[in-house]
LOMIBA-49372 format. One record per residue (C-alpha): residue number from 1; x, y negated, z. Coordinates in nm, 3 decimals, decimal comma. Each point is the difference from the previous one (the first is absolute). Layout:
N
+-----+---------+---------+---------+
: num :      c1 :      c2 :      c3 :
+-----+---------+---------+---------+
: NUM :       X :       Y :       Z :
...
+-----+---------+---------+---------+
//
This chain:
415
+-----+---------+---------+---------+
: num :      c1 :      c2 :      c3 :
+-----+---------+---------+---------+
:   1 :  -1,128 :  -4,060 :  -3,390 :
:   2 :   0,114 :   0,344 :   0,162 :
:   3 :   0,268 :  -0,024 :   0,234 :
:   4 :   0,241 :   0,224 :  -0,016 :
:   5 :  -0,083 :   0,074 :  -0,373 :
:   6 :   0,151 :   0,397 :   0,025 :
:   7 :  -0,190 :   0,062 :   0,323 :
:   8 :  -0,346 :  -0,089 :  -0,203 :
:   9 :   0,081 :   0,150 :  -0,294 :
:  10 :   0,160 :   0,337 :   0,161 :
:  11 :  -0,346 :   0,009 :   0,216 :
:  12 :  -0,216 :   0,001 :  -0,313 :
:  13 :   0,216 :   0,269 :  -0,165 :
:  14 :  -0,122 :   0,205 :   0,314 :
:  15 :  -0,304 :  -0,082 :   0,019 :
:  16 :  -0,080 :   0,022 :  -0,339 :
:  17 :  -0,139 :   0,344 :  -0,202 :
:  18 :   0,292 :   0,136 :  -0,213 :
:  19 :  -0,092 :   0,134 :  -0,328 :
:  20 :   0,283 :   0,271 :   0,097 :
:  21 :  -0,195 :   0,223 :   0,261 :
:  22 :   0,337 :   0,190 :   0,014 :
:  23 :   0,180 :  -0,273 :   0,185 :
:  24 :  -0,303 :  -0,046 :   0,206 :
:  25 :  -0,021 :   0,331 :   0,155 :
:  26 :   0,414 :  -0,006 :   0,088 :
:  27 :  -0,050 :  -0,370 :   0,179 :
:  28 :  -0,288 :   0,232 :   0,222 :
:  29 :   0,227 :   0,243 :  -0,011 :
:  30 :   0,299 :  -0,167 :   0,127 :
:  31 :  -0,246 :  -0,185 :   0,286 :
:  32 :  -0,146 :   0,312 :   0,123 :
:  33 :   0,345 :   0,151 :  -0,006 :
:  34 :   0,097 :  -0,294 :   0,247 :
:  35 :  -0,296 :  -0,019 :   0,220 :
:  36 :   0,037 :   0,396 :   0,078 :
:  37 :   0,419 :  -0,045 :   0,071 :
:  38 :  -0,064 :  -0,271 :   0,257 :
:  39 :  -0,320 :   0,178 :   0,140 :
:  40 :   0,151 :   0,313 :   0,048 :
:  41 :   0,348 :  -0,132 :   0,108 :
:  42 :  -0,172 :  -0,190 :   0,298 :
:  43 :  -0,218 :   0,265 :   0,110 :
:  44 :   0,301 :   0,234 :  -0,004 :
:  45 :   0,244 :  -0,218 :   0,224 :
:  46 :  -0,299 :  -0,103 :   0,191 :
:  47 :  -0,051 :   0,379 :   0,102 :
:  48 :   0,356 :   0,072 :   0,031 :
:  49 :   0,030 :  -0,324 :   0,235 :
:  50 :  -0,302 :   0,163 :   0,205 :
:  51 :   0,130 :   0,370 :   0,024 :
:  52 :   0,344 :  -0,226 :   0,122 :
:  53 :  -0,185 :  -0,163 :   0,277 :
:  54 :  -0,209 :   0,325 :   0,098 :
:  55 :   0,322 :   0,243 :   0,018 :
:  56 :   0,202 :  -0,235 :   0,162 :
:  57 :  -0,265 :  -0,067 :   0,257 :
:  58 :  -0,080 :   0,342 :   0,064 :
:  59 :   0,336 :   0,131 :   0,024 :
:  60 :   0,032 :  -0,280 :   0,292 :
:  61 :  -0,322 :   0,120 :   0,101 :
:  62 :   0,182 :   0,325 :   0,106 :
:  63 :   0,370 :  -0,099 :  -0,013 :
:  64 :   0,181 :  -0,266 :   0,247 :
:  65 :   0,112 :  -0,297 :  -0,129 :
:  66 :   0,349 :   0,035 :   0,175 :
:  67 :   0,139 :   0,295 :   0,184 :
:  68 :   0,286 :   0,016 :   0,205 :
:  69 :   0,131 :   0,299 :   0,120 :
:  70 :   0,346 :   0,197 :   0,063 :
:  71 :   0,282 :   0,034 :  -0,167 :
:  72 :  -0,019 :   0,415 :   0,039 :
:  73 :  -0,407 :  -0,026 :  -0,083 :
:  74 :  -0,018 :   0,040 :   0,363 :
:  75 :  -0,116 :  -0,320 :   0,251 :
:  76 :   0,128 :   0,080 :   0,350 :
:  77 :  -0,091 :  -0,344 :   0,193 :
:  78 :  -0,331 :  -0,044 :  -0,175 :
:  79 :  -0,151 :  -0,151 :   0,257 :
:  80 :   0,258 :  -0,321 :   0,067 :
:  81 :  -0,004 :  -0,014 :  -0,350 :
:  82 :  -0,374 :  -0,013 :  -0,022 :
:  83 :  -0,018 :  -0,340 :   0,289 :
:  84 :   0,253 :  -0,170 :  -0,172 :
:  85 :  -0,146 :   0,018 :  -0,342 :
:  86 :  -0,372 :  -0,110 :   0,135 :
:  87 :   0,172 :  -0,353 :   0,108 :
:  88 :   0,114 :  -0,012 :  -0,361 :
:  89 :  -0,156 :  -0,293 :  -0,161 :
:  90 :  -0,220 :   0,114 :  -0,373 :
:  91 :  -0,032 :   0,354 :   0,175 :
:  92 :  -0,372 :   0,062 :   0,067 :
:  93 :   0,025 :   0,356 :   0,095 :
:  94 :   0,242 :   0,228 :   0,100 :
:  95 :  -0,071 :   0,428 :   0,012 :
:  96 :   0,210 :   0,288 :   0,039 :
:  97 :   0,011 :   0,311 :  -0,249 :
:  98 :   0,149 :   0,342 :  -0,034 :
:  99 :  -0,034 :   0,126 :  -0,302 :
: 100 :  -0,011 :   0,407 :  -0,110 :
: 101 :  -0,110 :   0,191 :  -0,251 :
: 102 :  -0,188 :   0,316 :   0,068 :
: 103 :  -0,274 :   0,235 :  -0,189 :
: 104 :  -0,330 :   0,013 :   0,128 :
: 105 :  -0,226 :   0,297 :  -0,038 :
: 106 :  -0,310 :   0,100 :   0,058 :
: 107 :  -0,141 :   0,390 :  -0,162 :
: 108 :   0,162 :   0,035 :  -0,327 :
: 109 :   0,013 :  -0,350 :  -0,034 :
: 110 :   0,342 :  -0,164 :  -0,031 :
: 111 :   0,139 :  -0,340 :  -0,040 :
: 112 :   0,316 :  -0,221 :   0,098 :
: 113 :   0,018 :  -0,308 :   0,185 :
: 114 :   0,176 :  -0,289 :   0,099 :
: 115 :  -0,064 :   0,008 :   0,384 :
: 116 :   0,032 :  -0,314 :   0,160 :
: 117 :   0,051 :  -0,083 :   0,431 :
: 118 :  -0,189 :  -0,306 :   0,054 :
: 119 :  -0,067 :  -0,194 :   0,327 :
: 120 :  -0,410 :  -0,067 :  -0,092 :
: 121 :  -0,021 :  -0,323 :   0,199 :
: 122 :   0,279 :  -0,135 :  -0,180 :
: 123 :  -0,053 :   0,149 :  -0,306 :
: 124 :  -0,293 :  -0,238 :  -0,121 :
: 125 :   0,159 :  -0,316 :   0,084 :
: 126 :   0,315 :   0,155 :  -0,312 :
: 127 :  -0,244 :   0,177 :  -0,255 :
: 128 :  -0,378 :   0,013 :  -0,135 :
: 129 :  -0,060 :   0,387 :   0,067 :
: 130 :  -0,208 :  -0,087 :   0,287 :
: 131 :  -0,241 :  -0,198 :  -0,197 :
: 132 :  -0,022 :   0,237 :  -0,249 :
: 133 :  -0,133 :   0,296 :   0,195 :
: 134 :  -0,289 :   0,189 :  -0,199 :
: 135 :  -0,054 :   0,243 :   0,330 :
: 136 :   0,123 :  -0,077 :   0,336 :
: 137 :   0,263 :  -0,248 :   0,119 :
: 138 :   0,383 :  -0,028 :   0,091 :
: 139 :  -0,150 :  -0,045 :   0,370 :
: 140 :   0,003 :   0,426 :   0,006 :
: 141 :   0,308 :   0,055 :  -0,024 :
: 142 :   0,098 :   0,028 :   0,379 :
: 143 :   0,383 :   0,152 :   0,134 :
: 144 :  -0,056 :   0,389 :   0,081 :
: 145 :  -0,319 :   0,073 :  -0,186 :
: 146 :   0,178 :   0,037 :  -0,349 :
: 147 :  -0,238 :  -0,173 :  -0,201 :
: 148 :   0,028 :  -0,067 :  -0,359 :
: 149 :  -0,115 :  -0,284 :  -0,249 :
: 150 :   0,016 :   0,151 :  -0,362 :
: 151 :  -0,050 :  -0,242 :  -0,345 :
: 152 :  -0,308 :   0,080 :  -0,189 :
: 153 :   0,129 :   0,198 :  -0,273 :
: 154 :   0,174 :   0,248 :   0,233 :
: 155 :  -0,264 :   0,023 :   0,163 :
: 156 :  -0,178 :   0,113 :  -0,247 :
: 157 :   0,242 :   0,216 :  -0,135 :
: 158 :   0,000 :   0,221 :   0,318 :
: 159 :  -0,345 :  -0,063 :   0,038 :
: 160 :  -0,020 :  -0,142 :   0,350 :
: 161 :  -0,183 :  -0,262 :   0,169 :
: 162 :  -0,042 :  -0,118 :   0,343 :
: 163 :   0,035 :   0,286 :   0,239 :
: 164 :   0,159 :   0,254 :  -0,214 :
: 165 :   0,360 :   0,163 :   0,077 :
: 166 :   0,272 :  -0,008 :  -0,234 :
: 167 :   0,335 :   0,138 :   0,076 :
: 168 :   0,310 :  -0,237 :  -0,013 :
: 169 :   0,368 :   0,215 :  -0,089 :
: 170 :   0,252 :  -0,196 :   0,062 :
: 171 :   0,353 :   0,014 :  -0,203 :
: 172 :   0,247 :   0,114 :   0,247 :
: 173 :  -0,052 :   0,338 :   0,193 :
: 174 :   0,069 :   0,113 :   0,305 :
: 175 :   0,258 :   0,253 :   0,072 :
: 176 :  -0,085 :   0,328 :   0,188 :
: 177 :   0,112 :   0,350 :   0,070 :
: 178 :  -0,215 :   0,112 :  -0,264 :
: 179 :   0,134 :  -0,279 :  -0,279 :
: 180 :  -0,082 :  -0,322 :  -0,113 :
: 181 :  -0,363 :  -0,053 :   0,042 :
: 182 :  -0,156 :  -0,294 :  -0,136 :
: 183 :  -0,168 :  -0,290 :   0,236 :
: 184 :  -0,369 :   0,034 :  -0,027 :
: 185 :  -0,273 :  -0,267 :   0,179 :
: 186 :  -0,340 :   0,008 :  -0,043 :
: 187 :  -0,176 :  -0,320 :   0,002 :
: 188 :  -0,324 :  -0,163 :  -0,018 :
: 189 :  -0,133 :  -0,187 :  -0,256 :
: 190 :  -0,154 :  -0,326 :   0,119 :
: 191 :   0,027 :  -0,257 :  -0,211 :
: 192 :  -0,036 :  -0,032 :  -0,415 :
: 193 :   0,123 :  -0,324 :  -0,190 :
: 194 :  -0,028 :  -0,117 :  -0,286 :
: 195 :   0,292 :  -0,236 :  -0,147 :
: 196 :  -0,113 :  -0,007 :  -0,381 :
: 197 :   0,330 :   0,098 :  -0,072 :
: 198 :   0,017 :   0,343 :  -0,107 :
: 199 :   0,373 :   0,025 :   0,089 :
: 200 :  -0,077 :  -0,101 :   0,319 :
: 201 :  -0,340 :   0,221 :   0,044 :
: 202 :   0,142 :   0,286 :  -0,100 :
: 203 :   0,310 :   0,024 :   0,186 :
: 204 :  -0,003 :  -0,161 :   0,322 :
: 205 :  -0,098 :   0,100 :   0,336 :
: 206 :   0,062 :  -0,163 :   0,363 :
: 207 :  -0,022 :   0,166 :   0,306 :
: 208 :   0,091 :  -0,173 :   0,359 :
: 209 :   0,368 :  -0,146 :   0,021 :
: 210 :   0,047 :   0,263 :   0,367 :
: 211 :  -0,148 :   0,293 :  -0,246 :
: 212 :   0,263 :  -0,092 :  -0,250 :
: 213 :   0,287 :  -0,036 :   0,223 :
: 214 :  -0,064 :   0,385 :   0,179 :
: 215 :  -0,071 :   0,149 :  -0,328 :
: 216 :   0,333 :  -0,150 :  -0,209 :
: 217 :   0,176 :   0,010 :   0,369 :
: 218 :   0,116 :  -0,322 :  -0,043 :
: 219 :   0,105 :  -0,042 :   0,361 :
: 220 :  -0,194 :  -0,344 :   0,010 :
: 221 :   0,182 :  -0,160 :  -0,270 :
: 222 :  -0,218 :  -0,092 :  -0,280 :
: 223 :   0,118 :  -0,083 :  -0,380 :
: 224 :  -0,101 :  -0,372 :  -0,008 :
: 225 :  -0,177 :  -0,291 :   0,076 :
: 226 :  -0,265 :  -0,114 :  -0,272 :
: 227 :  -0,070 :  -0,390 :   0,007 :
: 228 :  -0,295 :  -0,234 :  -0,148 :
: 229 :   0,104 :  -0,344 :  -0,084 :
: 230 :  -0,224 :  -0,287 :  -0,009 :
: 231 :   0,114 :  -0,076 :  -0,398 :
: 232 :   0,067 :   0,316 :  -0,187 :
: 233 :   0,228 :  -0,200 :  -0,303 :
: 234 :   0,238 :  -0,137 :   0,334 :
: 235 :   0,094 :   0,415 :   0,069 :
: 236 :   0,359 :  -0,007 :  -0,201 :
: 237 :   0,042 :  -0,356 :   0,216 :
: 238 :  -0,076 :   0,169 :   0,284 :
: 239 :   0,186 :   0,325 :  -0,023 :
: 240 :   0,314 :  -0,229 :  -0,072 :
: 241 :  -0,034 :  -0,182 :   0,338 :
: 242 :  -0,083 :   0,367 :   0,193 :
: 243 :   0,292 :   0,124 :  -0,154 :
: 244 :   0,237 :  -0,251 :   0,131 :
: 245 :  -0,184 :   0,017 :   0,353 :
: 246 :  -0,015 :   0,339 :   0,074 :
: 247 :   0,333 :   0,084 :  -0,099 :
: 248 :   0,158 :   0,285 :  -0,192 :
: 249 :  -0,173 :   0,284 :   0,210 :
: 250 :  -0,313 :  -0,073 :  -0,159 :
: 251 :  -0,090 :   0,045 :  -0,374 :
: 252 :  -0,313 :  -0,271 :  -0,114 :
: 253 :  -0,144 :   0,037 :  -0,339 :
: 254 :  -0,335 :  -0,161 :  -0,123 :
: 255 :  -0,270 :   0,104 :  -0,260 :
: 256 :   0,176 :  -0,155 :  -0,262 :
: 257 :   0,299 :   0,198 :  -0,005 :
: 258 :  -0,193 :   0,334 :   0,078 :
: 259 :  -0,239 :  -0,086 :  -0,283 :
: 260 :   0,239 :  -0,198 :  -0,254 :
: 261 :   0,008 :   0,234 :  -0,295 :
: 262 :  -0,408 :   0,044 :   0,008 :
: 263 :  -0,033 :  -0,341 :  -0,011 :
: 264 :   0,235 :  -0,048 :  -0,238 :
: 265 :  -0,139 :   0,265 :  -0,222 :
: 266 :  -0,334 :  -0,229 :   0,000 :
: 267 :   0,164 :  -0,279 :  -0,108 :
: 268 :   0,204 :   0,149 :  -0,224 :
: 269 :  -0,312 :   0,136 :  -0,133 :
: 270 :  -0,214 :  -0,327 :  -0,052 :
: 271 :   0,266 :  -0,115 :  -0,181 :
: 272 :   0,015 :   0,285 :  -0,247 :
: 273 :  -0,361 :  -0,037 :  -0,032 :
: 274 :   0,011 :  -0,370 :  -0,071 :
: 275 :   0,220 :   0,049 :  -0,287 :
: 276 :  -0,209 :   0,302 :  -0,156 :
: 277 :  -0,299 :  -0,169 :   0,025 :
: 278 :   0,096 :  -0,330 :  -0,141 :
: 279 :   0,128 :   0,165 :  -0,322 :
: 280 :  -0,381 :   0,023 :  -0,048 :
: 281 :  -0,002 :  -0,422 :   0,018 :
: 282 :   0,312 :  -0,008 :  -0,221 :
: 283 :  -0,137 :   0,262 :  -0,256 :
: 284 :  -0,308 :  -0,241 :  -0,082 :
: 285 :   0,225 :  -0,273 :   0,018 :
: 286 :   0,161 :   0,168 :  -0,309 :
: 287 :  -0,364 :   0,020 :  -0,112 :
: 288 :   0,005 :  -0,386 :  -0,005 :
: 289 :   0,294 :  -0,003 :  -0,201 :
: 290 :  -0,162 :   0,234 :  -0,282 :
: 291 :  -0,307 :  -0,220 :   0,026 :
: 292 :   0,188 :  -0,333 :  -0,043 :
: 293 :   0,180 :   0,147 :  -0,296 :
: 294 :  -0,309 :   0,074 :  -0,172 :
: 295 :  -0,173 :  -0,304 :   0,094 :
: 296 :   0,308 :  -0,183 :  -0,163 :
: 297 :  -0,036 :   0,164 :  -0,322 :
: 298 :  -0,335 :  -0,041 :  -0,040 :
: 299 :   0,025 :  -0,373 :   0,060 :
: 300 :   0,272 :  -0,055 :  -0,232 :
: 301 :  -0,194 :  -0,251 :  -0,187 :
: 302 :  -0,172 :  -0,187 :   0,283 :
: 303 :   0,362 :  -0,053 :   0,201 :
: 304 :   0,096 :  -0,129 :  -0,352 :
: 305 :  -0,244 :  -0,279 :  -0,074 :
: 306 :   0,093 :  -0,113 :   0,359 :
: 307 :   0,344 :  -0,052 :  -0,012 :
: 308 :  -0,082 :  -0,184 :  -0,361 :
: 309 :  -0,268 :  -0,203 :   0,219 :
: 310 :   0,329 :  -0,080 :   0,200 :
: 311 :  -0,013 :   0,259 :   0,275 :
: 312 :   0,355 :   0,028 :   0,175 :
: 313 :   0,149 :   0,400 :   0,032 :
: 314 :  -0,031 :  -0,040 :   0,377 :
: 315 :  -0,338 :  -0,075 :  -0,013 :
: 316 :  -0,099 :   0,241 :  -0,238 :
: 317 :   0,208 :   0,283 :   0,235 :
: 318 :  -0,256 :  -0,158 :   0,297 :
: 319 :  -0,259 :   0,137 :  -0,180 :
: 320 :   0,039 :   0,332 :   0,001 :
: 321 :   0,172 :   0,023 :   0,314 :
: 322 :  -0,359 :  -0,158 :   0,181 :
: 323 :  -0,166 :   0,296 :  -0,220 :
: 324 :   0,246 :   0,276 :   0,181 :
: 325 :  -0,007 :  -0,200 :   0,328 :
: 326 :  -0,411 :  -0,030 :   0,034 :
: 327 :  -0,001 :   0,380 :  -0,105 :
: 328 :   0,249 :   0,096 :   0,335 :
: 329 :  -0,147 :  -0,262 :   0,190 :
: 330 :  -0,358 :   0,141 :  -0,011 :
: 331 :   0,139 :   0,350 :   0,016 :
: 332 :   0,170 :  -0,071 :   0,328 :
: 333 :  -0,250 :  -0,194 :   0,190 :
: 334 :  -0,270 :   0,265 :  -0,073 :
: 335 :   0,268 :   0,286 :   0,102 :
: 336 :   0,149 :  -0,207 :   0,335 :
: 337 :  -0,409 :  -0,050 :   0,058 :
: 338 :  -0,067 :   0,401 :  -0,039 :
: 339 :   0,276 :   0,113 :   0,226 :
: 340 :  -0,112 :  -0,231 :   0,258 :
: 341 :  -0,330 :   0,107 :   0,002 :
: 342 :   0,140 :   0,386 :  -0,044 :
: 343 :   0,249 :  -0,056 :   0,307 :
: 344 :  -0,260 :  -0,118 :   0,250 :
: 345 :  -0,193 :   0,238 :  -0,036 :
: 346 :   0,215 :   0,318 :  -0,103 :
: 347 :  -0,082 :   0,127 :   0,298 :
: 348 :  -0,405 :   0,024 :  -0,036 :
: 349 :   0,075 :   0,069 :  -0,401 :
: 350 :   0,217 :   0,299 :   0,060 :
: 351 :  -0,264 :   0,225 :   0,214 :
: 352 :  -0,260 :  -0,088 :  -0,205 :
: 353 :   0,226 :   0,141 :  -0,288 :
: 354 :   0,059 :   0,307 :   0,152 :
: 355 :  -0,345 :   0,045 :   0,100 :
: 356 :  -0,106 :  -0,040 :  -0,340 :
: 357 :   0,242 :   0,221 :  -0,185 :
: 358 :   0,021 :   0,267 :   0,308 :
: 359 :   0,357 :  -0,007 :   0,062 :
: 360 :   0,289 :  -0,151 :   0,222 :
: 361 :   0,232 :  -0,225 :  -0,113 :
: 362 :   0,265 :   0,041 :   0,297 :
: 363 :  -0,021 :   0,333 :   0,143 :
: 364 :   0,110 :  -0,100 :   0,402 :
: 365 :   0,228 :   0,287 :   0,031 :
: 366 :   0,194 :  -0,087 :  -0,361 :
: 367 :  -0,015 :  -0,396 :  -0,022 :
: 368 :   0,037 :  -0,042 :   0,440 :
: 369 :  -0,273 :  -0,238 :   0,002 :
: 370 :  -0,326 :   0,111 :  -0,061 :
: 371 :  -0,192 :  -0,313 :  -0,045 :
: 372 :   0,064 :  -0,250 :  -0,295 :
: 373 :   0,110 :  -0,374 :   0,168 :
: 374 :   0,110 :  -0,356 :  -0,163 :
: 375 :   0,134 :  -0,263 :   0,099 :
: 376 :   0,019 :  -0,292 :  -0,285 :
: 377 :   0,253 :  -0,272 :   0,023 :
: 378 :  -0,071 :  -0,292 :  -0,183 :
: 379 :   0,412 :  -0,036 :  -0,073 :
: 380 :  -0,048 :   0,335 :  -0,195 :
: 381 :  -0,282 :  -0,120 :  -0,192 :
: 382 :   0,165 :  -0,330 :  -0,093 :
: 383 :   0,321 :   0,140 :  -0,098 :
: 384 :  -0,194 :   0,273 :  -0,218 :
: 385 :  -0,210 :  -0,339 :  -0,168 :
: 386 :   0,340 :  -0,160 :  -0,037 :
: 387 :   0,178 :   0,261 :  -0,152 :
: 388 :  -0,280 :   0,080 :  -0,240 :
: 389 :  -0,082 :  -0,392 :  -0,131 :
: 390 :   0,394 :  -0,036 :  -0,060 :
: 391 :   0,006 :   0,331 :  -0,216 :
: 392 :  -0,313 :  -0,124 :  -0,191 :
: 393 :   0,221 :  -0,320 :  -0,063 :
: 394 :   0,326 :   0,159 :  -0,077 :
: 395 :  -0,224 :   0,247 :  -0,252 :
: 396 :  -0,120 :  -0,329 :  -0,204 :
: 397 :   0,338 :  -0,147 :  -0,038 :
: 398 :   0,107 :   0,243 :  -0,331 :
: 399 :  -0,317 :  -0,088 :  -0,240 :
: 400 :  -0,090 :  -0,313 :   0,102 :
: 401 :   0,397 :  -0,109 :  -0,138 :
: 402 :  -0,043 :   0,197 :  -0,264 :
: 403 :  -0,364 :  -0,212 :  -0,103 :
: 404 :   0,252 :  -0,317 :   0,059 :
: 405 :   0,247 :   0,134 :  -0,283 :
: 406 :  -0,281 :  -0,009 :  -0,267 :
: 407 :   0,098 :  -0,199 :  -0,271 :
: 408 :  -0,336 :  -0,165 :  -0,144 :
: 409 :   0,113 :   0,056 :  -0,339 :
: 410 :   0,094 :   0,364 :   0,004 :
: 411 :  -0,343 :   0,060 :   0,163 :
: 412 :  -0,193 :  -0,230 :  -0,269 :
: 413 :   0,119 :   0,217 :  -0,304 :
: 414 :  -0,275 :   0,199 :  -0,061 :
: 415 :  -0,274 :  -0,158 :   0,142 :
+-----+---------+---------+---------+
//
């Protein structure tokens, strides 16, 4: 009347109330043990695929996408180089830079920084600074007034703000008849941004690409062109082709080879945490196992009287492994269905959290990224499902063929 006979009968063995309470608290054991591996493995690689897609697009935010400069660090004919590579075709924006470092003070305040020569015109059609001004604008930094654009951390660290004068000393002195003195400029603060990007916040400032070139004495040279493309993934495509153009006087790299080993740290990283956190699936999986093995003995008799009604081993071993299955099965949906949930809305869960308990999860100046961001991808969360029902399967496979060795006899004796 049933059809298949193991699926109905393997159903009402779940269903029904075991007179061994024992086994029933391992089978919710073993499916709570499930549900919290795939919840917390989803929400995991959904946050690491977020805090991917956040660095990389606040590094780009800040660095270029390709760069060509000299072969000495040095780019003499900047400005042939420049017209040429605006004709380019997936170039969007092209920007010189000279780059320094310097230490700014300001009383007893003192700080390093990564001082960087920009053209401000051209400097918002190649990076994101100029949308991310908290005080002021790019538009102030004019040749000859030595103006300065600080990040917001170092600004607060020398506790400055729009009008205020810090002192900028540069590396290399000057020699006079009394010695080497060191290069000092004072400069006025008149811009603050804010990146989000404590790396960035911290330890940047720009000042006016003329400034630059008097205080490094750069003799109008600058150290390199910064470039935008129109499709960030096409940059190691493009720096190939700029390579071959420009010729071996020029030296092109792209984001992906400045950045490789950070990215490749996150990756790396996912894929450690994948495998720790699915030992968590494949340790109630194990659960299974110890529930099946008990379930089997205590149905010694009952797999007995159906094998005498005729019952084949295979479809005795069907029985059990629909008991294992339906316990994974219902352990994985309700796990893939709470790290959904959990993913899309992380990022409302996670202040509310720390609201609640009074503390910060990611420090900004420990973790980079201050904020807590997702991004779920639905390949993630199948693969995660997948890899979860198939261990739930595999688990069943060991007691359900040992129910199909019973030998009706043996298991009669004593009954």
């Amino acid at each position: 009347m049933y059809r298949p006979l193991s699926v109905f009968i393997g159903l009402r063995y779940t269903r029904a109330k075991r007179r061994n309470h024992f086994i029933s608290f391992i089978s919710l054991t073993s499916m709570l043990g499930i549900t919290l591996g795939v919840w917390a493995l989803i929400t995991v690689l959904s946050v690491m695929n977020g805090f991917e897609r956040e660095l990389r697009e606040r590094i780009l935010g800040v660095a270029s996408h390709v760069t060509v400069s000299g072969v000495g660090g040095w780019l003499p004919d900047w400005r042939n180089a420049q017209s040429q590579l605006e004709n380019a075709r997936q170039i969007v924006g092209v920007a010189p830079y000279l780059l320094g470092q310097g230490m700014l003070t300001r009383g007893r305040s003192v700080t390093g920084s990564l001082i960087r020569g920009v053209d401000p015109a051209l400097e918002r059609r190649v990076s994101e600074i100029g949308a991310n001004m908290v005080e002021g604008g790019l538009d102030s930094l004019t040749p000859g007034t030595f103006h300065i654009v600080l990040g917001a951390e170092l600004a607060r660290g020398l506790r400055v703000g729009l009008g205020s004068k810090v002192t900028l000393v540069a590396p290399k002195g000057q020699v006079t008849p009394a010695g080497l003195l060191p290069r000092l400029k004072r400069f006025t603060v008149t811009g603050i941004f804010k990146m989000g990007m404590y790396e960035y916040d911290n330890g940047l400032s720009l000042i006016h690409l003329d400034d630059a070139m008097r205080l490094y004495r750069s003799d109008g040279q600058v150290n390199g062109l910064r470039l935008k493309l129109a499709d960030v993934y096409r940059a190691p495509l493009v720096r190939q082709e700029l390579a071959r153009a420009l010729g071996p006087d020029f030296y092109v790299s792209d984001w992906t080879r400045e950045h490789a080993n950070f990215f490749r740290a996150l990756k790396i990283e996912k894929r450690v945490m994948f495998i720790i956190l699915f030992l968590i699936v494949a340790v109630a999986a194990f659960n299974i196992v110890s529930t099946l093995v008990m379930v089997v003995t205590d149905k010694q008799a009952d797999i007995a009287i159906l094998r005498t009604l005729g019952m084949s081993p295979r479809a005795v071993m069907g029985v059990f492994m629909v008991q294992g299955i339906v316990i994974g099965v219902i352990g994985t949906l309700l796990g893939a269905l709470a790290g959904v949930l959990t993913s899309l809305n992380v990022e409302t869960l996670v202040p509310m959290l720390e609201g609640l308990f009074g503390v910060q999860f990611f420090p900004a100046d420990v973790y980079v990224i201050s904020d807590f961001p997702a991004e779920m991808h639905w390949d993630d969360v199948i693969m995660v499902t997948i890899a979860a029902l198939v261990m739930s399967t595999v688990a069943t496979i060991y007691p359900a063929w040992r129910a199909s060795r019973t030998q009706p006899a043996e298991a009669l004796r004593y009954e």
